[in-house]
C-alpha positions in Angstrom: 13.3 22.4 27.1 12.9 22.3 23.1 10.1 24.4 21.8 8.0 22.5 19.2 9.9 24.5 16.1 13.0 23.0 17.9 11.3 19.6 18.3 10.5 19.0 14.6 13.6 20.4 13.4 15.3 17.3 15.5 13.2 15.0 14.5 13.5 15.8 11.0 17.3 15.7 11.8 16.9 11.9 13.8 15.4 10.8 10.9 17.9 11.9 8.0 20.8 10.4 9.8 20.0 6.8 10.7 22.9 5.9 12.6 23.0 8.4 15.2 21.6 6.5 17.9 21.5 3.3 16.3 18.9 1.4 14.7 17.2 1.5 11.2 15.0 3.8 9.5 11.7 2.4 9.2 9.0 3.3 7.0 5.2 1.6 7.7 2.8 0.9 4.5 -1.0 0.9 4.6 -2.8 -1.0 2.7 -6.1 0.3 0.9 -7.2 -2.2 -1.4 -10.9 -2.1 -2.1 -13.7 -0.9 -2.7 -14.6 2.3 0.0 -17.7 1.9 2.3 -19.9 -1.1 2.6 -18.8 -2.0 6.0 -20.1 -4.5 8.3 -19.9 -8.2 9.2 -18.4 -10.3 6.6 -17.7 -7.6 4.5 -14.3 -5.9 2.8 -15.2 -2.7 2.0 -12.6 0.1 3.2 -14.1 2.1 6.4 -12.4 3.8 9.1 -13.7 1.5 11.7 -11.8 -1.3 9.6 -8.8 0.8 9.4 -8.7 2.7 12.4 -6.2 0.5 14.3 -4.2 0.2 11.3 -3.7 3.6 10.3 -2.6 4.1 14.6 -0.4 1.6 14.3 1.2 2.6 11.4 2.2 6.2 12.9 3.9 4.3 15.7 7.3 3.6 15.5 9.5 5.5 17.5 12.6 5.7 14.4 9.5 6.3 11.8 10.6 8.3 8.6 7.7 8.3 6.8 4.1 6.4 6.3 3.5 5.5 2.6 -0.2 4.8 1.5 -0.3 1.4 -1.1 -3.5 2.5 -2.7 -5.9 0.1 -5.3 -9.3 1.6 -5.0 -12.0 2.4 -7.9 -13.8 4.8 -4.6 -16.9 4.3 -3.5 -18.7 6.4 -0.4 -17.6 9.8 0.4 -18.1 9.9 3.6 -15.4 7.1 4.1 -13.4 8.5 2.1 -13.0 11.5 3.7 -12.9 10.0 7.2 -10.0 7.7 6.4 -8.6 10.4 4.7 -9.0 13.0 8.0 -7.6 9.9 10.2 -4.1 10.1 8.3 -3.6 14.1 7.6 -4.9 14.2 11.3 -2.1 11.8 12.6 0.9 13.0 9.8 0.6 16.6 11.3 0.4 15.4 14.8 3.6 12.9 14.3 5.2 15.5 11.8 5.5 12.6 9.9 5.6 12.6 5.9 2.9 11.1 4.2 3.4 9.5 0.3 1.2 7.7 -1.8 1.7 5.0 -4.3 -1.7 4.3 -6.3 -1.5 0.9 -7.8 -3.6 -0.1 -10.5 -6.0 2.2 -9.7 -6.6 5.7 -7.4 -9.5 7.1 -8.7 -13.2 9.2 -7.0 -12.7 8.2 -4.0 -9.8 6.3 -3.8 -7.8 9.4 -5.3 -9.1 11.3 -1.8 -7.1 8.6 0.1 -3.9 9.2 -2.3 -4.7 13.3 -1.4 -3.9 12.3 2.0 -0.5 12.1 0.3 1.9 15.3 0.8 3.4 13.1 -2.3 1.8 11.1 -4.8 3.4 8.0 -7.3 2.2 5.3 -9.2 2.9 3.0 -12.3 3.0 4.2 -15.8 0.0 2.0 -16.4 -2.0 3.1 -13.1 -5.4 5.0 -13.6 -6.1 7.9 -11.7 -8.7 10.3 -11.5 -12.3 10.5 -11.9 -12.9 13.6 -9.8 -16.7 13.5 -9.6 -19.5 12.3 -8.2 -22.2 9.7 -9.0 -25.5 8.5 -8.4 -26.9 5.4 -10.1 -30.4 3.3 -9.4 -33.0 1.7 -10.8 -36.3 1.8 -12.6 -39.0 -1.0 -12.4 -42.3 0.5 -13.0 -43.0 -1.0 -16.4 -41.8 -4.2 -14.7 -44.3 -4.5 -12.3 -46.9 -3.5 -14.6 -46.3 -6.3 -16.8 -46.5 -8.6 -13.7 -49.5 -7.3 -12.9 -48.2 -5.6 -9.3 -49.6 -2.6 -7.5 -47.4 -0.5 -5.4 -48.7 1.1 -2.5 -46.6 3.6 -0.4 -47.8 5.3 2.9 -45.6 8.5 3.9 -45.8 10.9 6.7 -43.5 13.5 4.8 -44.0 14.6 1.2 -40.6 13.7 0.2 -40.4 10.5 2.2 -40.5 8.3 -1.2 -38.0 10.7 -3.0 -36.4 8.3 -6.1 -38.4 5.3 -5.2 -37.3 2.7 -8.3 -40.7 1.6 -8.2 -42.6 4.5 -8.9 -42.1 7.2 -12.0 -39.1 9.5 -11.5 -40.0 12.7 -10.6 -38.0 16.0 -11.7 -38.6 17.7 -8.6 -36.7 14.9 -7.1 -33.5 14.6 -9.3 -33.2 18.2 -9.2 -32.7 17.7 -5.6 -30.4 14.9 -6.5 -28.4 16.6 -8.8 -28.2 19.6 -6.0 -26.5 17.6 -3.6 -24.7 15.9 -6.3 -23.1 19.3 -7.0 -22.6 20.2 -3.4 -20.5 16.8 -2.9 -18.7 17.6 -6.0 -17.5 21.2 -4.9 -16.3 19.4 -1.7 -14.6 17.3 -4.2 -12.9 19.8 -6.0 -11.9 21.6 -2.9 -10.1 19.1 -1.3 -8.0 18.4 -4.3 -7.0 22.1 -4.2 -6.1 22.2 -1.1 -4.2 19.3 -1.5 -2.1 20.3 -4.5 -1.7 23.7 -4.3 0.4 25.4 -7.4 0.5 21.9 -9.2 -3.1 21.1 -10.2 -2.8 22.5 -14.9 -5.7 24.6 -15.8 -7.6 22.4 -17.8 -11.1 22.1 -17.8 -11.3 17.8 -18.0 -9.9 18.3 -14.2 -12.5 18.0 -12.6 -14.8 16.5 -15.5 -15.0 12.9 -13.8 -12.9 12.1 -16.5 -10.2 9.3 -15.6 -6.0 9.2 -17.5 -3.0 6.8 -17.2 -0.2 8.4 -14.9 1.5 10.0 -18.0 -1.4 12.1 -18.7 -2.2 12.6 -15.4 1.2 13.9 -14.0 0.8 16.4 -16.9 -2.3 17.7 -14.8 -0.7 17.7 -11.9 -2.4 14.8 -10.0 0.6 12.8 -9.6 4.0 14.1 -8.8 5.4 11.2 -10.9 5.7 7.6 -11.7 7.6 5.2 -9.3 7.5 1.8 -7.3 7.0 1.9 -3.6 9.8 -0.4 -2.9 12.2 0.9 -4.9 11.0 4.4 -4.5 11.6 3.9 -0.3 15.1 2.9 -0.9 16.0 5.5 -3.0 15.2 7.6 -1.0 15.6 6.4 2.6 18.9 4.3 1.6 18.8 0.3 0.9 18.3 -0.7 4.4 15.3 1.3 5.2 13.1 -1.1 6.9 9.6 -1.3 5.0 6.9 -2.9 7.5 3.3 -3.6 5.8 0.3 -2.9 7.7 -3.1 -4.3 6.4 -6.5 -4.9 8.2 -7.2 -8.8 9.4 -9.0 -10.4 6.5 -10.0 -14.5 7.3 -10.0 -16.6 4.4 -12.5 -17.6 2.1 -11.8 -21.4 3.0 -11.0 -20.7 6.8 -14.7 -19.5 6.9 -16.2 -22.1 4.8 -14.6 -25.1 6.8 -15.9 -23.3 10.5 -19.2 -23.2 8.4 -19.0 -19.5 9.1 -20.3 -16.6 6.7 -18.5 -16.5 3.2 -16.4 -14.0 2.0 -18.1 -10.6 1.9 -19.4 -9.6 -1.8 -19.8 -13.3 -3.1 -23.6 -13.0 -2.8 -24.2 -16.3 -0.7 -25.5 -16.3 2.8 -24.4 -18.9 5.6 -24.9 -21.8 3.1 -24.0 -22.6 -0.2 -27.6 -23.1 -1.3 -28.7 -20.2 0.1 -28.4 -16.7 -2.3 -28.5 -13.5 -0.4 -30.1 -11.0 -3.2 -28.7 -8.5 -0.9 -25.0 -9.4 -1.1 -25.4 -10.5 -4.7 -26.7 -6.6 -6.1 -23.6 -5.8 -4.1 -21.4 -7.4 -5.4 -22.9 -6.5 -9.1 -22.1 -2.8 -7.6 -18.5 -3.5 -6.6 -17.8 -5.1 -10.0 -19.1 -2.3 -11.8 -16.8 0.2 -9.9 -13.7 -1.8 -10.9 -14.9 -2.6 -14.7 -15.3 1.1 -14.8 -11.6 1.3 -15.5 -11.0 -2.3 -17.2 -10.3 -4.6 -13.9 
């Protein structure tokens, strides 16, 4: 019986030589194209629930060389983030499978935590990637509903119940203790991209600034191994027939939905009819637009 040193040292070995045994070498792609969080019926956003089956399925294969990440996200919520991220390391050291990640047009906050899942990361020479901070953004309406003429009455049990309420003055106390966790968040940040790309990362203080480069620039700093195409990259390395198999979350269509009289397409800020606005959806879709205009999409 092989021990488990033995056991990867054949599988790496099964997979470098795809015609012992017969069969191709395959290698699955996951798709993360979106904004990160905001899950829930209707909607896009990236979550682990969403991707969960995905990112199983795409560890599967039994001739499996490797699991290659297509990633085109401006980030989003850290918490999902980090949980999709988990999902994949989780499954890559289980499988001793490689992991590599190609950013497309853009890997940045959070969506440069899924591309850390990477033990590789690519992209274009036009990609953006960075933007290794955090951030918080509201709000303010009190001189609004003055000038309408509206009173605002809040009831707590809790004297920090109504912590940043957009309707009432903002209170130092209360972005300290924003900023605070801010700074926590951010340290996870940082930590994770250490971990991540250990002896690679240049010592340069705009690392970690929440600043955001092309893929020239940020190879230089070490957040990208280099610049290449997925497809091309694959065969290079696994040989011309490698077998590439996409794997993307079920997404209906925007006119499938709108001819079963169904809800629209998540972000588009209308409701179950067409004369009907959902202020909700709408100020999130305002919010998903900003993320992507943040870096000129």
């Amino acid at each position: 019986m092989a021990m488990p040193e033995e056991t990867s040292i054949i599988q790496k070995i099964w997979r470098a030589l795809p015609f012992v045994g017969g069969g191709e070498l395959v290698v699955t792609v996951v798709e993360l194209n979106g904004v990160i969080g905001g899950g829930g019926p209707g909607r896009k956003g990236l979550t682990l629930q969403r991707l969960e089956k995905s990112i199983e399925a795409a560890f599967k294969p039994s001739k499996l060389s490797a699991v290659a990440l297509a990633i085109n996200s401006p980030g989003g919520s850290p918490v999902q983030s980090r949980l999709i991220f988990n999902m994949i390391r989780r499954l890559a050291r289980e499988k001793d499978i490689p992991v590599i990640a190609f950013i497309e047009d853009v890997g940045a906050s959070g969506g440069y935590i899924l591309a850390a899942a990477g033990d590789e990361i690519y992209a274009d020479e036009s990609s953006i990637v960075g933007s290794i901070g955090v951030i918080s953004g509201g709000f303010g309406f009190t001189e609004a509903i003055a000038r309408l003429g509206v009173e605002r009455r809040v009831h707590t049990a809790g004297e920090n119940k109504s912590t940043l309420d957009p309707f009432r003055p903002e209170d130092p106390e209360d972005v300290a203790r924003l900023k605070s966790i801010l700074d926590e968040l951010h340290r996870q940040f940082i930590d994770l991209v250490k971990e991540r790309r250990p002896g690679k990362l240049a010592d340069d203080e705009a690392l970690f600034s929440g600043a955001f480069w092309a893929a020239t620039k940020a190879k230089e700093l070490g957040l990208i191994d280099g610049t290449a195409h997925l497809g091309d990259f694959l065969r290079a390395r696994y040989g011309k027939d490698v077998r590439i198999k996409r794997i993307s979350p079920e997404t209906g269509s925007l006119l499938k939905k709108l001819l079963s009289g169904s809800e629209t397409a998540a972000g588009d800020g209308f409701g179950s009819g067409l004369s009907l606005i959902d202020p909700d959806r709408l100020l999130e879709a305002v919010e998903r637009r900003a993320l992507w205009s943040r870096f000129g999409l």
